[in-house]
Structures are given as C-alpha cells and as structure tokens.
N, C-alpha and C positions, 0 to 999 in steps of 0.2 A: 521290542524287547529281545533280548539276544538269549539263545537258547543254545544252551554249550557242552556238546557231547566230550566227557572224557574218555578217552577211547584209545586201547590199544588189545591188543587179541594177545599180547604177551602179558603171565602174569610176574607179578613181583619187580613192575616196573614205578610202582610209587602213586598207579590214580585216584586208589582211596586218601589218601594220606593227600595228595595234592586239590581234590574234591574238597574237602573240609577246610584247608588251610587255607585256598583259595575264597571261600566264602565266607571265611573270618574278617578276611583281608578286603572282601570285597564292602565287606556290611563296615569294617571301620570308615573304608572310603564314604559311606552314607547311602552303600545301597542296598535294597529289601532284595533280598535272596533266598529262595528254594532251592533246597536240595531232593533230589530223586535218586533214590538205593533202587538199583536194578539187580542188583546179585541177591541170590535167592537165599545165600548164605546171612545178608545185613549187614555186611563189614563194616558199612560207611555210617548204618544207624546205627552200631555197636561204638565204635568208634564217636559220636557225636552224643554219646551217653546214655541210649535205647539198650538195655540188657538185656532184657526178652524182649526179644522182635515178635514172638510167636504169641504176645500176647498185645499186641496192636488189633486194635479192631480192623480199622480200614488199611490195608495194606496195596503198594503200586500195584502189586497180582489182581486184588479185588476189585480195582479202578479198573484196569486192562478187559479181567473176562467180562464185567456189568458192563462196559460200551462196547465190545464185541458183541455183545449178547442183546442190543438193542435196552438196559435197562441203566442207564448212564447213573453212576452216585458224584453227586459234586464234592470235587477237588477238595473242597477244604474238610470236610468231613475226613480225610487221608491223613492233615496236614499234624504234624506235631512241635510244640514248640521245645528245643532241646535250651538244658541249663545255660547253654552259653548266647540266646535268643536267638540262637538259629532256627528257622521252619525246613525240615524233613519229608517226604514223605516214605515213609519206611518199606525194604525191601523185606522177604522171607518167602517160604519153603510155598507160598502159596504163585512166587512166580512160575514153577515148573508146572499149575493148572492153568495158570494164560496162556504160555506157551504154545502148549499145547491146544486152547481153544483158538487162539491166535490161527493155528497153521492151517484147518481148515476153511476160516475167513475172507470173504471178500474183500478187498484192500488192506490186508494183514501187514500189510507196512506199515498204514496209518494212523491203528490206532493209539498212539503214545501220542502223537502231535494232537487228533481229538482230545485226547484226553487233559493235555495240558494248557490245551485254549483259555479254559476261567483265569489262568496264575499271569495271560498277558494284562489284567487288568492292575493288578497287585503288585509283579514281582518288577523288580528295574532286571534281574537277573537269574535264570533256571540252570542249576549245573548238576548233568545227568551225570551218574559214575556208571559206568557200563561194564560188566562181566568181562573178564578175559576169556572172550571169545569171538566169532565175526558170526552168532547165528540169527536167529528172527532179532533177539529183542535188540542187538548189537544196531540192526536194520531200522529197527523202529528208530531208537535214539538220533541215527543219523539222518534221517527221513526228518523226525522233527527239529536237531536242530539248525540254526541259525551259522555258527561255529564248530570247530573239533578244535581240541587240547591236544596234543597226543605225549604222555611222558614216555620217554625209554630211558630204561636206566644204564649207566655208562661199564658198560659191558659188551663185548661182543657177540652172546648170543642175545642178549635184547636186541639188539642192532640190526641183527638177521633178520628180524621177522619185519623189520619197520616198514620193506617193500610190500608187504601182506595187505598192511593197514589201511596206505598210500593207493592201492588199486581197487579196495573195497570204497575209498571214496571218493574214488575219480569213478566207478561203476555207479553209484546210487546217483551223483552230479549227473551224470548220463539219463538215466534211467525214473528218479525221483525227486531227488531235489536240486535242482542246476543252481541255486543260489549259494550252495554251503561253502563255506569258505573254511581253507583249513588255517586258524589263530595261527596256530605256532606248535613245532615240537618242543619238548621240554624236558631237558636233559636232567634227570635226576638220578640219587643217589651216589655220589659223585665223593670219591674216598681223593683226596688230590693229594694223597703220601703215595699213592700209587701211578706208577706209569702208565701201568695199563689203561688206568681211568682216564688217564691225560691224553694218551694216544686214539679213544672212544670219542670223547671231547673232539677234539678238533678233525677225526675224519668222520664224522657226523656236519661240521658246522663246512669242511672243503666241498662234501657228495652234496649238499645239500643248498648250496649259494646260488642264489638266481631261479632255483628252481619251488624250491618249500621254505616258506617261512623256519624262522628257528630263532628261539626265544634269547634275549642277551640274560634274563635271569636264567640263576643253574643252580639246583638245588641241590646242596653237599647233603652226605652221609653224617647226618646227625644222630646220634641216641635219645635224644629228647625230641623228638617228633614219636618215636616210638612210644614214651614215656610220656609223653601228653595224649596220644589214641588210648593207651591202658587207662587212664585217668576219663575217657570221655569227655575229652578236652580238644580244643588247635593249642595250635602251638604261641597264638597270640595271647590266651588265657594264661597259659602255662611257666612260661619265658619269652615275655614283649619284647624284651633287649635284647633278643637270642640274633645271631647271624643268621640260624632259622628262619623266623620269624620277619625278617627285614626281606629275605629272601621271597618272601608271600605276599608281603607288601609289591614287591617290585614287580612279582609276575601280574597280582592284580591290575599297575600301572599298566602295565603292560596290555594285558587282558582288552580294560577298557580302551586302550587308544587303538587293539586291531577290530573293535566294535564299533569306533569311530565318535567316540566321544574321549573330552580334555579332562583328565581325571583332576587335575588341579584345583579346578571350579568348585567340584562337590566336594576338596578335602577338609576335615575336622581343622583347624586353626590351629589344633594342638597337634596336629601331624605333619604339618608343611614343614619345619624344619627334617623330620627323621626324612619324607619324600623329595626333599632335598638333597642329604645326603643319596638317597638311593638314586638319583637323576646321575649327580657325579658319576658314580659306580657305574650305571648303565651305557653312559655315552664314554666313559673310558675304555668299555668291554667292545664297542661298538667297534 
C-alpha cells in the first residue's frame, strides 16, 4: 500500500490544498484513502470540513505520544469520516506534545510508520500532509512513507528552497528508509498570464530532466480551489467540470502509475471518457 508523504519545508506552496484534492481524485479512481493532518494548526482537517479540531477526541498527536509511550490506541479510534466520505485523521495543538515526547525516544523516527501499520490493511492509499518544515515529524512522515509528492509553487523563492527538500530525502534514503521514492514534483499555483510563472515552469522542468521526476500535471492558480477549502470541500465536490478539478484527476493518474499500478483498470465507467481526455492532455505535455 503506498504511503505518500506530501512534503515541502516551504510554506504556501499548495500541499494542503493538493493533500485533499488529491484524495478526492484518488477515492473517484476507487480507492479507500486516508488522510493524516500532521500540522498542529489542522489546515487540512479544516479544510476537509473538521471546524474544531480541538475538539476530536483521538487526534494524530494522541496516536504518536500513546505508541511512544508504550500504550498504543488503535488507528481507527483517530479515524473520522469527513462529509465528502473521505477518512482523516485529524491534526491539532496536541501535536507540539508528541513532538516533544517524540525527541527523547528511542527510534523517534519511527513512530508514525508503527503507528500507521493497522490502515495497511484498509487503505489502498495514505496521504500524509506534512508541516512546512524539515523537523521530527517532517522525519517521521518520510521514514514512513513509501512515496513523496513534493508541490512548489511557480515562484522563484518556492524554487529556492526545493534543493532543501531534495537533500533531506536523499539523507533519510541513506540513513532510514532506502526504498522511498520521490513520485514527482508538482508544480502549482501556476498564474499562466504571467511570465514570470512561465519562466518558473520550464526552468524547474530543464534543472530537473533526467535527474527528479516532475509531474506533466500543473496545477494553475485557480480561486475555487480556494473556495471549495472555505466550504470544507475538493474541488471535485465543489466544480467536477472545473480545469481544477480535471487537473486532480490527472495527478491522481499519475500518482498511481509512479506506484506502479494501471489506473484505467479501477476507473468508474463513468469516468473513462473525462480520463480520456486527461491521457490526450498529458502525453501532448509530454
């Protein structure tokens, strides 16, 4: 089961917003998907329709410190079902007590991967959204998963930091998990009446040839992705027929084939035409 850290240590490059879309996108293709809010703030359970985080019982913190602590609470006791039948398990202020129990632990890398063991039986898919930052929990995430996403938004200082990201998971490859593979970068927020954004675009996709994957989806600067998170909504709920929204579909495609399965197999009957068009799209970008 493929466990997929979204991850970049720069904020306001688009991983909450691509965490939820992405598993809209994931669950229409037909598959059972968890979400894991690692930010303590719950952007992504705010976002997914959670208003008070702070008032979740079992929160990703409470799972973290009870298996550091020797007293493990099972995973689905965490789990919540958001209005759009997506499974969560919700972040809040209770991660800065993991954290912190976390640092003076024995294998304090590992326990997010313990932790998520139960969901291999369940989920076909686990999509962490990780803190803009590179500390413990950033560590855990990538120690448990399977994959990294990495969005940066088409900016020049997003762009800066992407060598950060790139050497924190060629270090953990080294040092803890040799199998992780990086998916794909994913270029978002992408305004294309600008040049500047165009000129981001393609010396991301020249630096990057041969050497890191880089996704042929690119997610434009839309205001209804913004507009569907206030709503506690994707953007697939929101507006299906959106460029958005087809956009989510595509990286899903995508997603699954660097997981190494044919996403076509499991797709809804009533989707193969729109995954149609997005095949065109993708191999013309190609």
């Amino acid at each position: 089961m493929p466990i997929i850290a979204i991850s970049n240590q720069k904020g306001g490059v688009g991983k909450t917003t691509s965490t939820l879309n992405l598993a809209a996108a994931l669950q229409e293709f037909g598959k059972r998907v968890l979400m894991i809010d690692l930010d303590p703030q719950g952007s992504l359970s705010v976002a997914a329709g959670l208003l008070d985080i702070d008032r979740v019982q079992v929160s990703i913190g409470d799972l973290l410190v009870a298996y550091t602590e020797g007293r493990p609470i099972g995973l689905d006791k965490a789990i919540v079902r958001t209005s759009a039948g997506l499974d969560i398990v919700s972040g809040n202020g209770m991660l800065g007590a993991a954290e912190l129990t976390l640092a003076g632990a024995p294998a304090r890398e590992s326990a997010l991967a313990g932790t998520l063991l139960p969901a291999l039986e369940t989920y076909d898919y686990v999509l962490i959204d990780c803190l803009p930052s590179l500390g413990l929990m950033a560590i855990n995430a990538l120690r448990a998963a399977t994959g990294v996403v990495i969005p940066v938004g088409a900016e020049f200082l997003a762009v800066h930091g992407l060598g950060q990201i790139l050497e924190t998971i060629d270090a953990v490859r080294r040092q803890l998990n040799p199998n992780l593979k990086i998916y794909g970068v994913l270029l978002t927020m992408i305004d294309s009446r600008r040049s500047h954004a165009q000129r981001v675009v393609a010396t991301v996709r020249h630096s990057l040839k041969g050497a890191v994957p880089v996704f042929d989806t690119e997610i434009g600067y839309h205001v209804a992705l913004k507009d569907a998170a206030e709503l506690g909504k994707s953007i697939l709920e929101t507006s299906n027929r959106s460029r958005a929204a087809d956009a989510y579909r595509g990286l899903a495609y995508e997603v699954m084939q660097a997981a190494g399965e044919e996403p076509a197999a499991h797709l809804d009957p009533r989707r193969r035409g729109s995954v149609r068009r997005l095949l065109r799209g993708l191999s013309r970008a190609a």
